[in-house]
Backbone as a ProteinNet text record, in pm:
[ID]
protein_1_A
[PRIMARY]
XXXXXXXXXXXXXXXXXXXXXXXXXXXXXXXXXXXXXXXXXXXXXXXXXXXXXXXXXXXXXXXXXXXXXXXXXXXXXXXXXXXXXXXXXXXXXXXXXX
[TERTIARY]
83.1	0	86.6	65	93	94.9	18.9	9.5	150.4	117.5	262.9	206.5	273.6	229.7	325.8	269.2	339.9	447.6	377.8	481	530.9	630.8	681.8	727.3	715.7	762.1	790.2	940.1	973.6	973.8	893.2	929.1	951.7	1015.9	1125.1	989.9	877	800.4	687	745	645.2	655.3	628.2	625.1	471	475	362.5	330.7	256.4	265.9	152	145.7	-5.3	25.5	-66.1	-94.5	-235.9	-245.6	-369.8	-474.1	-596.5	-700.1	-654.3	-583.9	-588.6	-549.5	-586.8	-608.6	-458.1	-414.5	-264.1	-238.4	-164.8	-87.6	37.1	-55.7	89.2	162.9	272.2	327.8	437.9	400.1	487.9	625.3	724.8	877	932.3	816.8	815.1	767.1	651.1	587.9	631.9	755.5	864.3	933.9	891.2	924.5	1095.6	1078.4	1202.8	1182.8	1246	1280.5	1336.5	1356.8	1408.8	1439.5	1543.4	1541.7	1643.6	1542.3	1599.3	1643.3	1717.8	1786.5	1644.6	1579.3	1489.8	1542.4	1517.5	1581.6	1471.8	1419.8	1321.7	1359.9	1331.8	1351.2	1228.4	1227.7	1315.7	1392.6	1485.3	1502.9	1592.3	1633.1	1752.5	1719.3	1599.2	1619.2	1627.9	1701.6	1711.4	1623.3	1625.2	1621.4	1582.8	1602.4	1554.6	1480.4	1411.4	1243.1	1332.9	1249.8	1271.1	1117	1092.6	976.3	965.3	894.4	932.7	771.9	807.2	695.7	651.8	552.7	473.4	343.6	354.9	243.7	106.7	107.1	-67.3	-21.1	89.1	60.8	222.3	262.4	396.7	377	493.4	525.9	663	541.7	683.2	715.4	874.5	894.6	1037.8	1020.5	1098.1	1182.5	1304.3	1416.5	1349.6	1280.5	1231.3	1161.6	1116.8	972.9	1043.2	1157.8	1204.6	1375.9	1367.6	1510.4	1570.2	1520.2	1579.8	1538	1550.7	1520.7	1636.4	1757.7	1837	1833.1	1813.1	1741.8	1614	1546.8	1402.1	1475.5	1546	1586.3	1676.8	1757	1815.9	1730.6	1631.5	1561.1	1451.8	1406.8	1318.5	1401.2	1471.3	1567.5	1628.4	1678.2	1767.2	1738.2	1826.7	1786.8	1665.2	1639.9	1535.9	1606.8	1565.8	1641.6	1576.4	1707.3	1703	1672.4	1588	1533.4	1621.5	1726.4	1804	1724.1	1702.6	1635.2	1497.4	1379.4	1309.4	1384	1464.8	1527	1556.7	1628.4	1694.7	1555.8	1442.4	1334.8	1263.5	1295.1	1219.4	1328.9	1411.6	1517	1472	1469.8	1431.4	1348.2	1236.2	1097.7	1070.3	1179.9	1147.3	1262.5	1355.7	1489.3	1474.6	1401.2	1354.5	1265.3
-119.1	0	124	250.6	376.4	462.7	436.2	493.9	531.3	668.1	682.6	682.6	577.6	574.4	624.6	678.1	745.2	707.7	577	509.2	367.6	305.7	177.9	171.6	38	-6.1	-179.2	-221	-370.8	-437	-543.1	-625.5	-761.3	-868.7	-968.4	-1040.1	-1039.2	-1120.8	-1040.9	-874.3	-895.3	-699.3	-688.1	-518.5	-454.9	-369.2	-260.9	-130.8	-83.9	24.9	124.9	233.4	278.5	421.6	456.9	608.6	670.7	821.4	874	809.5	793.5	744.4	632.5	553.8	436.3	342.5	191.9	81.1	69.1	-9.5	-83.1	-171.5	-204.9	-287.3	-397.1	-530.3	-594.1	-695.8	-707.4	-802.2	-931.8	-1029.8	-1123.3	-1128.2	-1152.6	-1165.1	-1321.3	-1341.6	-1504.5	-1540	-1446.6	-1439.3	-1397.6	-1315	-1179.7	-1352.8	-1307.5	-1444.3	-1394.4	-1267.7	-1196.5	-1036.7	-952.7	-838	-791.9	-660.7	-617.3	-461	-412	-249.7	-185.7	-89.3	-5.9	190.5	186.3	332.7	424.8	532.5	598.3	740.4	777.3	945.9	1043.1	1164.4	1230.6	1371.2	1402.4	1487.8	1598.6	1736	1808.7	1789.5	1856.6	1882.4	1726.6	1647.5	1564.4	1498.6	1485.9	1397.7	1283.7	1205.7	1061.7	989.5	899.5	812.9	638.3	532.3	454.6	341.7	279	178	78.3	34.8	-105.7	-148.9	-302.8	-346	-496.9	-557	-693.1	-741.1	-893.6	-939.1	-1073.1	-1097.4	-1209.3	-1267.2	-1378.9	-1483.5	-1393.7	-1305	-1271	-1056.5	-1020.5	-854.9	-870.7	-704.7	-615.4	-534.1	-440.6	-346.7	-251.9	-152.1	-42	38.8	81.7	173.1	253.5	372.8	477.4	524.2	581.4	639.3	785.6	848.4	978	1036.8	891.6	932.9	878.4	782.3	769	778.4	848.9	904.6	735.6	643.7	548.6	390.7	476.9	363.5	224.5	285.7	175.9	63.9	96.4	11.9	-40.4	25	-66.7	-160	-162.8	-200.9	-341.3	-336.9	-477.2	-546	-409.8	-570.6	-625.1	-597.3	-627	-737.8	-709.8	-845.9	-906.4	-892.9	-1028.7	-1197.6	-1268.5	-1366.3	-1390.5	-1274.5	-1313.8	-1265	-1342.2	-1359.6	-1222.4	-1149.4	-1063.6	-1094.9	-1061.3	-1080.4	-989.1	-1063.5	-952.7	-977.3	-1072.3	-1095.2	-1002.9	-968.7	-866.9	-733.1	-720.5	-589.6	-555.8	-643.9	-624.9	-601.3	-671.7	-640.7	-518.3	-468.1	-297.5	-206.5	-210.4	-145.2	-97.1	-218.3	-256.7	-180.7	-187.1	-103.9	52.7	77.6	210.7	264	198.8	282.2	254.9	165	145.8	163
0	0	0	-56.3	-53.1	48.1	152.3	274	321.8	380.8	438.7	556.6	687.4	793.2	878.4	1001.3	1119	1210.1	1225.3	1299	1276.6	1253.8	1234.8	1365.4	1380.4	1566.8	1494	1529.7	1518.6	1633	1663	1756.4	1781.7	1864.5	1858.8	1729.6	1745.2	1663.6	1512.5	1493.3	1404.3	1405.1	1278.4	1221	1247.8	1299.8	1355.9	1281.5	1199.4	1143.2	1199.7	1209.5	1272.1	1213.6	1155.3	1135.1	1123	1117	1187.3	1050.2	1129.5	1050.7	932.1	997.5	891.9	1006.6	978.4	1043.1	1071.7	1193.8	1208.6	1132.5	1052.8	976.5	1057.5	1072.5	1113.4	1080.3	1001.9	959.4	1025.8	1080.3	1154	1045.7	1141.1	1067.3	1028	1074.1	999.8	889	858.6	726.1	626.4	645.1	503.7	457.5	336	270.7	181.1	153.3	76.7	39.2	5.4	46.7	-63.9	-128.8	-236.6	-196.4	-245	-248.7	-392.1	-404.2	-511.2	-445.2	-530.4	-528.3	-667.8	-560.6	-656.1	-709	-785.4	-815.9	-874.1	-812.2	-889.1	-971.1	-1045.8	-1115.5	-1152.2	-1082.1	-1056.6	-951.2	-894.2	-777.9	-701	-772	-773.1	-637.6	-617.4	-471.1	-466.1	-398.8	-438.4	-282.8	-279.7	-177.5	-234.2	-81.4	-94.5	-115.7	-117.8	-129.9	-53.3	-10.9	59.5	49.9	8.2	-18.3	59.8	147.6	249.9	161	107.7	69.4	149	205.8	236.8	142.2	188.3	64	21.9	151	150.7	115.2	93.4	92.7	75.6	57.8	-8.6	116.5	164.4	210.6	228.2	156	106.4	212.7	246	302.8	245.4	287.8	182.4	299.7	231.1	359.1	348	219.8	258.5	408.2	398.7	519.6	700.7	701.7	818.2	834.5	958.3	975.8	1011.1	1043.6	1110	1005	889.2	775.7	754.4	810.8	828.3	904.4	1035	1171.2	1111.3	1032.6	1006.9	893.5	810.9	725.3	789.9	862.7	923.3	1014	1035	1145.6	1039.5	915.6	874.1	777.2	717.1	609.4	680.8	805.2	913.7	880.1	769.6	740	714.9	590.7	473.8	312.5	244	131.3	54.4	-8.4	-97.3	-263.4	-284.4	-439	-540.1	-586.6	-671.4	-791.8	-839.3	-993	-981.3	-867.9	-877.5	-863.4	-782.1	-812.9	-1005.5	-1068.4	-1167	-1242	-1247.9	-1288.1	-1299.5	-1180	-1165.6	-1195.7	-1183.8	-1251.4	-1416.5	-1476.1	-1578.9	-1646.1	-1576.8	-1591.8	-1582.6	-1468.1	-1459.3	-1533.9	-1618.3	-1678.9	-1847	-1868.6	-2028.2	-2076.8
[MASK]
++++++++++++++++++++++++++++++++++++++++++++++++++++++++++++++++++++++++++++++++++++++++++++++++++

């Protein structure tokens, strides 16, 4: 989903998302089946940042370094021995550069 939510909270069993007027979102860390991230760039104004995307059998979830100062910390606790999808990376690459 697109939502930019307020708060991400990781814990020993499972990702928490909550922001104003939209439902909590919670994803167990047993369920992130694999994980992908791309480098984004917008134009005007040259801003770049991250995506990080954690997929389970049943939903996707995107999160952007724009929107959290502590995107790194969400970022190792969320891929910690879950497999990185380079062949979907190379895929969206793909898509958004051709």
């Amino acid at each position: 989903s697109k939502f930019y939510f307020n708060k991400i909270t990781v814990y020993k069993d499972r990702m928490e998302a909550k922001g104003i007027l939209l439902p909590k979102k919670t994803i167990f860390l047993d369920e992130i089946l694999s994980w992908t991230e791309i480098n984004r760039l917008q134009n005007p104004g040259n801003i770049r940042w991250q995506e990080m995307v954690i997929y389970t059998a049943k939903t996707s979830y995107k999160i952007m370094s724009l929107h959290w100062s502590n995107y790194n910390e969400l970022k190792n606790a969320l891929s910690k021995g879950k497999h990185r999808d380079t062949e979907k990376e190379t895929k969206m690459y793909n898509s958004i550069w051709t």
